[in-house]
N, C-alpha and C positions, 0 to 999 in steps of 0.2 A: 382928196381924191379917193383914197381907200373907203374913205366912211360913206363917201357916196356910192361906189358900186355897191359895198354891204346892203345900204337900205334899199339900191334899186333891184337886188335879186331878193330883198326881203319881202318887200311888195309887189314883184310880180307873182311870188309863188303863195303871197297871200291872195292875192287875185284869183289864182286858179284855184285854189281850196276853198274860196269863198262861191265859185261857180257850180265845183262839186256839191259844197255845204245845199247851194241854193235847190242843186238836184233834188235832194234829200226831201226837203220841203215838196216839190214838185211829186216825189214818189207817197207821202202824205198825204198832200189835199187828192192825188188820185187814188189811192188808198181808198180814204172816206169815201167817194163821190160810187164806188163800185162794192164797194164789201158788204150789202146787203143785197145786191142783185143775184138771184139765184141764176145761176144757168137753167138753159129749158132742158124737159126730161129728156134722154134720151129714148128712141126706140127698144122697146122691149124685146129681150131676143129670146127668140122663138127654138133656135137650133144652135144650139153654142158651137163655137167653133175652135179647129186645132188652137192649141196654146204652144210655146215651149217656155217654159219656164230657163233661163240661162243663168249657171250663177259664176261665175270668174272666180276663182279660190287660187291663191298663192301661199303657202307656208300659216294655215290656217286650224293649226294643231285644237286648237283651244274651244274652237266656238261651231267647225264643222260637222260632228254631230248633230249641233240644235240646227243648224241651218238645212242639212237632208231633211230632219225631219222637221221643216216649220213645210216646207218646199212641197213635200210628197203629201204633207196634211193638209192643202187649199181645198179650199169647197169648190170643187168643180170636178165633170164628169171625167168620172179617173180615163176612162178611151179617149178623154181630149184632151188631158195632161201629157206633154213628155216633158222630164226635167234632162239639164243639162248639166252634167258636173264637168267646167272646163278649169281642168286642175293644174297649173304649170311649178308646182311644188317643187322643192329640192331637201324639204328637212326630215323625210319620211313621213310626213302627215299625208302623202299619196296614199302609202300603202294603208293605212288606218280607212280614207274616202271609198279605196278600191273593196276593199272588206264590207263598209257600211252599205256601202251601195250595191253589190252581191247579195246582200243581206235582203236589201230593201225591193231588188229583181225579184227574188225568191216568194215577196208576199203580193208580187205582182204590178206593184207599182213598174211604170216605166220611163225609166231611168237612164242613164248612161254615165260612164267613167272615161269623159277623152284628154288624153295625153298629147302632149309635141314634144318633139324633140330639141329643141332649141325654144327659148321665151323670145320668139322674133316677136315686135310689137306691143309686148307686154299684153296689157289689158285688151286691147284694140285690135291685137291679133288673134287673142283668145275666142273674142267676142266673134270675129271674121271666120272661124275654121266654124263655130258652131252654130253661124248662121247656114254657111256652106252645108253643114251636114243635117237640117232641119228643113224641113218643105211645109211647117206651121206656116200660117197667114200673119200669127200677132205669137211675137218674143217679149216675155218678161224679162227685167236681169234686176237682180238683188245681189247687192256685195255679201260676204262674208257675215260681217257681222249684224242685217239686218233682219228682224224678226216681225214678217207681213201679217196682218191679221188674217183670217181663214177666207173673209170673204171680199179679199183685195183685187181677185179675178172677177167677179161677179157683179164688182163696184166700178171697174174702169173697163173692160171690155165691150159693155153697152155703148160707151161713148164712141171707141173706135167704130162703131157699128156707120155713123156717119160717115158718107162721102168726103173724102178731102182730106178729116183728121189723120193727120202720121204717128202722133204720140199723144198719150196721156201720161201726167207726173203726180205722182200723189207728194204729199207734203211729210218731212224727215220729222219721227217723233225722238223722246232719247228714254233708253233704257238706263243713266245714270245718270240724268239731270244734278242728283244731289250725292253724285260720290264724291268732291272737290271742291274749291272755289275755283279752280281751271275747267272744272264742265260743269258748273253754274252761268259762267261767263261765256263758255264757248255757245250754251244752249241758248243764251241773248243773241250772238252774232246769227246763228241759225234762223232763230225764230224770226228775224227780221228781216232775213232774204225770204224765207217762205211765206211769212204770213204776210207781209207789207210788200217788199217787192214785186215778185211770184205774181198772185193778185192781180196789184196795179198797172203792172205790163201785157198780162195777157187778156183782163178782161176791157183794157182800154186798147187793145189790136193791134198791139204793139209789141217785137220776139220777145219770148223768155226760153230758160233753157231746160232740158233736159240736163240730170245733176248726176246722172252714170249710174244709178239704181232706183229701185222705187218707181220704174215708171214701165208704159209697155211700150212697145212700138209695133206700128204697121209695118210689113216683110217689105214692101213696095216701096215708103218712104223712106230706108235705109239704101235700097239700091240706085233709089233713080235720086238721091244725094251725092252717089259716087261712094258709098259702103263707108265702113270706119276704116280710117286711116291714123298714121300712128306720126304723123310731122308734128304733133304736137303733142303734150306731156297730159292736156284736160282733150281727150277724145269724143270725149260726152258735151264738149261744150261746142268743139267747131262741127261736128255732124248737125246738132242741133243749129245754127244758121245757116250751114248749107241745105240741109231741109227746108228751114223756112224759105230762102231764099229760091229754092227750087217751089215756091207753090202751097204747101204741106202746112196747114192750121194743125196747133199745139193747143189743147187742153190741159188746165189745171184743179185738180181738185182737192183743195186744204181740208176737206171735209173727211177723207182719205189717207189715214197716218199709219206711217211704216216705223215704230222705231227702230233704233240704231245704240250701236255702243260711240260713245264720244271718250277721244285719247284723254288717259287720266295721267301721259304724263308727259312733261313739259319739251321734251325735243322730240317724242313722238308728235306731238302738237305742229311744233314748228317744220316739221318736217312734211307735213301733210300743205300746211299753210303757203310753205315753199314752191310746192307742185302746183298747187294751185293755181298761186301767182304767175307763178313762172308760164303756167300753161296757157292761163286766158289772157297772158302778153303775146306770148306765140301767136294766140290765134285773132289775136285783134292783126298784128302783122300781115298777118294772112287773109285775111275776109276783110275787113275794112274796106278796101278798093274795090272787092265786088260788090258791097252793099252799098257804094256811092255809087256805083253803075246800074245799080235796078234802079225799075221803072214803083218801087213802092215810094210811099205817100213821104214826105221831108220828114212828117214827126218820130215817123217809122226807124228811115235810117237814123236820125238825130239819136235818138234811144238805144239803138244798136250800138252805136258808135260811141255813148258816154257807157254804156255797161261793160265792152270789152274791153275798153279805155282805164274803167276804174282802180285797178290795181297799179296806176301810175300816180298814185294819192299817196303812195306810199315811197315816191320817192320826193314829189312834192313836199312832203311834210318836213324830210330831211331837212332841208335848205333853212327855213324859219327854226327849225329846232335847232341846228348848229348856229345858227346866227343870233338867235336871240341878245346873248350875253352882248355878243359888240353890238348890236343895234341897240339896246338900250343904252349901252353905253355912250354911243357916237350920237343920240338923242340928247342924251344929257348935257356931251360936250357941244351941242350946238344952240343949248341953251334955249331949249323948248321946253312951255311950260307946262305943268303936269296936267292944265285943263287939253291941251290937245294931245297930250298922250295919251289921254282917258280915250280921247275922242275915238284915237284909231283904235285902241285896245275895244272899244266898244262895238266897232265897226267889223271885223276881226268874231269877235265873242256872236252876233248877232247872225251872220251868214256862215261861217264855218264853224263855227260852237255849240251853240244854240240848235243849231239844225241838228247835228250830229245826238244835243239831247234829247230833244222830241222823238226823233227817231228809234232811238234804244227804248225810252220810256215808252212809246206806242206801240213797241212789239211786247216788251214786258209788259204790260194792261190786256193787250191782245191774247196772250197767255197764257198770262196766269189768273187773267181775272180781273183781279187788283195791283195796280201801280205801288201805292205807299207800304205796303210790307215789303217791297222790294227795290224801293226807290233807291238804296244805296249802292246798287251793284250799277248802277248807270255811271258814275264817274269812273270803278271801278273797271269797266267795260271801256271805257273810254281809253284808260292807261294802260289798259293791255292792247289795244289796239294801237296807239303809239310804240307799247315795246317790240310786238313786231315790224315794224316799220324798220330796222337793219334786215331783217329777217326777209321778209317780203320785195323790201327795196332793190336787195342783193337780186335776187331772184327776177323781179323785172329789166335791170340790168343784165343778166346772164341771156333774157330774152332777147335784150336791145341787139344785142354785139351775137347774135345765132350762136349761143354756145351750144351745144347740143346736150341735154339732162336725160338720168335713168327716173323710170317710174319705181320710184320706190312708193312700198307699201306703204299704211298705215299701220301697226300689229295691235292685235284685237287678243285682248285678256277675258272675255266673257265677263266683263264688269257689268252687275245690275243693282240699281238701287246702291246700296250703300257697302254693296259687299262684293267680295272677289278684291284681287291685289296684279300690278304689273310686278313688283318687287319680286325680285329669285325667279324669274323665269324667263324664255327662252325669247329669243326676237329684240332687238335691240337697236336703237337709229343708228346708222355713221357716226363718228363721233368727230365733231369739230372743234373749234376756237376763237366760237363764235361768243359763247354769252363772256370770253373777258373782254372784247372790244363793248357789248351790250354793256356792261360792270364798268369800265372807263366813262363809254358815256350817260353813265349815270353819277358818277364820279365827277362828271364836267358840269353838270347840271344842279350837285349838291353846292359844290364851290360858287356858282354862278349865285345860287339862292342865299346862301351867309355874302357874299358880297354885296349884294344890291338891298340884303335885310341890312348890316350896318351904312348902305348910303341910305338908308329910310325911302328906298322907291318900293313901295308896296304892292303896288300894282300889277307886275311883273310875277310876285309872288304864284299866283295860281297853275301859271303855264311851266313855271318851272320845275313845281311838283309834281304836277301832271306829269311832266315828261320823267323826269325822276324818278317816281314812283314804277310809271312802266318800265323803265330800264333795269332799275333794281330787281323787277320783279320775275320777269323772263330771264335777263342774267342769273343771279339765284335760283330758282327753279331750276333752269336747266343745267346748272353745276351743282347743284345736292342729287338733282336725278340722276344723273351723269352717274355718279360714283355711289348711285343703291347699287349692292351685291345683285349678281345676275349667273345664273347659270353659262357656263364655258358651252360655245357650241360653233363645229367649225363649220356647218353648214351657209350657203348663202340665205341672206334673210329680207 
């Protein structure tokens, strides 16, 4: 009786992962069929119009300097720049912003230093007081650590010039692609929402989202959304379908690269990863049921509905991960024979495997260029994406049951290229006790592999590493980071 529930929650949550897998494919062949289609020109503008540039800064010691000045350095006519420095700081990097930005009044740029008094809404409130305080047509926003090229106004602004469009998203570049093999790997995950997803959903008319920086918005399309609101932890994600839902065509342009700094360290990572999740659970909760109520087209919703859905993969995955060992097991004691355990391991590997490698592999070729110099980080991407899966999973779970979560930051160390360091400095994640449950269950999965290597089931082998390896690897990571020396600081961070 036991061995049979085992295998029937085995294979239903193979089912559903082989559905997501099947997505993957599906985001692929629409990939291809669209990534040579240019979009058509947009109108050429004649009279540029107000901008505000907005940037959200929270305890941004490090990197807020270069961001005033990448901000107040756009090519575009300085009488139709205002930048917005919406600062909710607490670690005295305020007072440093309020200095530079005085500085940068003084050479006429215009500028602004606005303060609140309390951090109501985090990000999303910030974003609300200095829409409030701005009577621009079209608001830029760039996080922190994002460094736009000069001519990033002059490249999307045309398009908003169109009737109907609410936003334009340009595509996340990385300013340390090669400081780590954790932003090696993260810049794979990236690249393959932007260049492959991104893409396949908007130029086949079907939502994509706004990603909280790097894009502009229309003043109009934010209001007649119902403004940003802060019920959920990704703000950028549920404004973005209630726009579309409201009407409001989104443009994307990968042609258009903003980079960015990627966390170099391991529970800064997860902790970013966390919010995430956590957020675009929330807000599938939330919008789902209005997106089965509009009147758009089934492929539409259908799409809608597996994109806000996807971070439920990560709890998915749990169930075959913890069960492996006894379903192989309760396989064996039922005396099947190892042609039809190939069969399902085949079945299995073809729709939830296989997809998952085309996938990584067609964003790294998209990339970089060339696939084979970099073919080995696609397994290696693979097991980091299972080791978050406690990580994530938690996190959708916190959505399920409405616990309510803080926005916690990302911290941004000015990492470029291969140089700069998080070590010895200021900002630091919560610190939890997580990576020894990560550490046990990779512990369950080393024991699981010596046991099925001395019964000679070989086959088994692959997934178990797999999972193994991820676990060790997050585990580790984020207990050696854990305890780098870090500067004492009793400020909140």
């Amino acid at each position: 009786m036991f061995d049979t529930i085992v295998l029937s929650l085995y294979l239903i949550s193979l089912l559903a992962l082989g559905f997501f897998g099947l997505h993957k494919y599906f985001l692929l062949l629409t990939y291809q069929k669209y990534k040579k289609r240019a979009l058509p020109e947009p109108p050429e503008v004649q009279d540029w119009p107000e901008v505000t540039v907005q940037l959200p800064v929270y305890n941004e010691r490090y990197v807020i300097k270069r961001l005033l000045k990448t901000a107040v350095n756009l090519d575009y006519p300085r009488e139709r720049l205002h930048v917005q420095v919406l600062d909710d700081s607490t670690d005295g990097s305020e007072r440093l912003a309020a200095r530079l930005v005085k500085r940068l009044q003084e050479q006429g740029f215009r500028i602004e230093h606005l303060r609140r008094r309390e951090r109501r809404g985090f990000k999303a409130g910030a974003l609300a007081q200095g829409l409030e305080r701005s009577g621009a047509e079209y608001l830029a926003i760039f996080d922190a650590d994002f460094v736009p090229p000069g001519d990033f106004l002059k490249k999307t602004i045309p398009y908003l010039a169109q009737p109907g469009v609410g936003m334009v998203q340009a595509r996340w570049g990385h300013l340390n692609r090669n400081y780590s093999l954790l932003t090696r790997l993260q810049a794979i995950f990236l690249d393959a929402h932007f260049i492959i997803e991104h893409l396949a959903r908007n130029r086949s008319g079907r939502f994509f989202n706004f990603n909280g920086t790097a894009g502009v918005w229309r003043r109009q399309a934010i209001i007649e959304a119902g403004g940003w609101q802060h019920d959920t932890l990704t703000e950028d994600l549920d404004l973005s379908y209630r726009a579309q839902l409201a009407g409001w065509k989104f443009i994307y342009l990968p042609e258009v690269v903003a980079p960015a700094e990627l966390p170099g360290e391991m529970n800064a990572y997860k902790n970013q990863q966390h919010r995430w999740a956590k957020g675009a659970v929330q807000t599938a909760l939330k919008l789902i049921p209005h997106i089965w109520r509009s009147k758009f087209p089934f492929r539409v919703r259908l799409e809608a509905t597996i994109h806000l859905s996807n971070n439920f993969t990560y709890l998915l995955m749990a169930v075959p991960a913890l069960l492996l060992a006894p379903v192989v097991k309760a396989q064996l004691h039922f005396g099947e024979t190892p042609r039809q355990l190939l069969l399902l391991y085949l079945l299995v590997f073809l729709f939830a495997t296989l997809s998952v490698i085309f996938y990584y592999a067609a964003a790294i070729r998209e990339s970089r260029g060339k696939l084979w110099p970099h073919i080995l980080y696609v397994p290696l991407v693979m097991a980091l994406g299972v080791g978050l899966s406690l990580n994530n999973g938690r996190a959708a779970l916190e959505a399920l049951f409405r616990r309510p979560g803080e926005f916690r930051r990302t911290p941004k160390f000015r990492l470029e290229g291969q140089k700069g360091s998080w070590r010895g400095k200021r900002y630091r994640p919560q610190r939890t006790y997580q990576h020894f449950f990560e550490l046990l269950i990779a512990g369950y999965f080393t024991c699981g592999s010596l046991y099925f290597l001395t019964q000679e089931v070989y086959y088994s082998l692959p997934f178990f590493l797999l999972f193994q390896g991820g676990f060790y690897y997050t585990g580790l990571s984020s207990l050696l980071h854990r305890f780098t020396p870090a500067l004492s600081f009793r400020g909140k961070h």
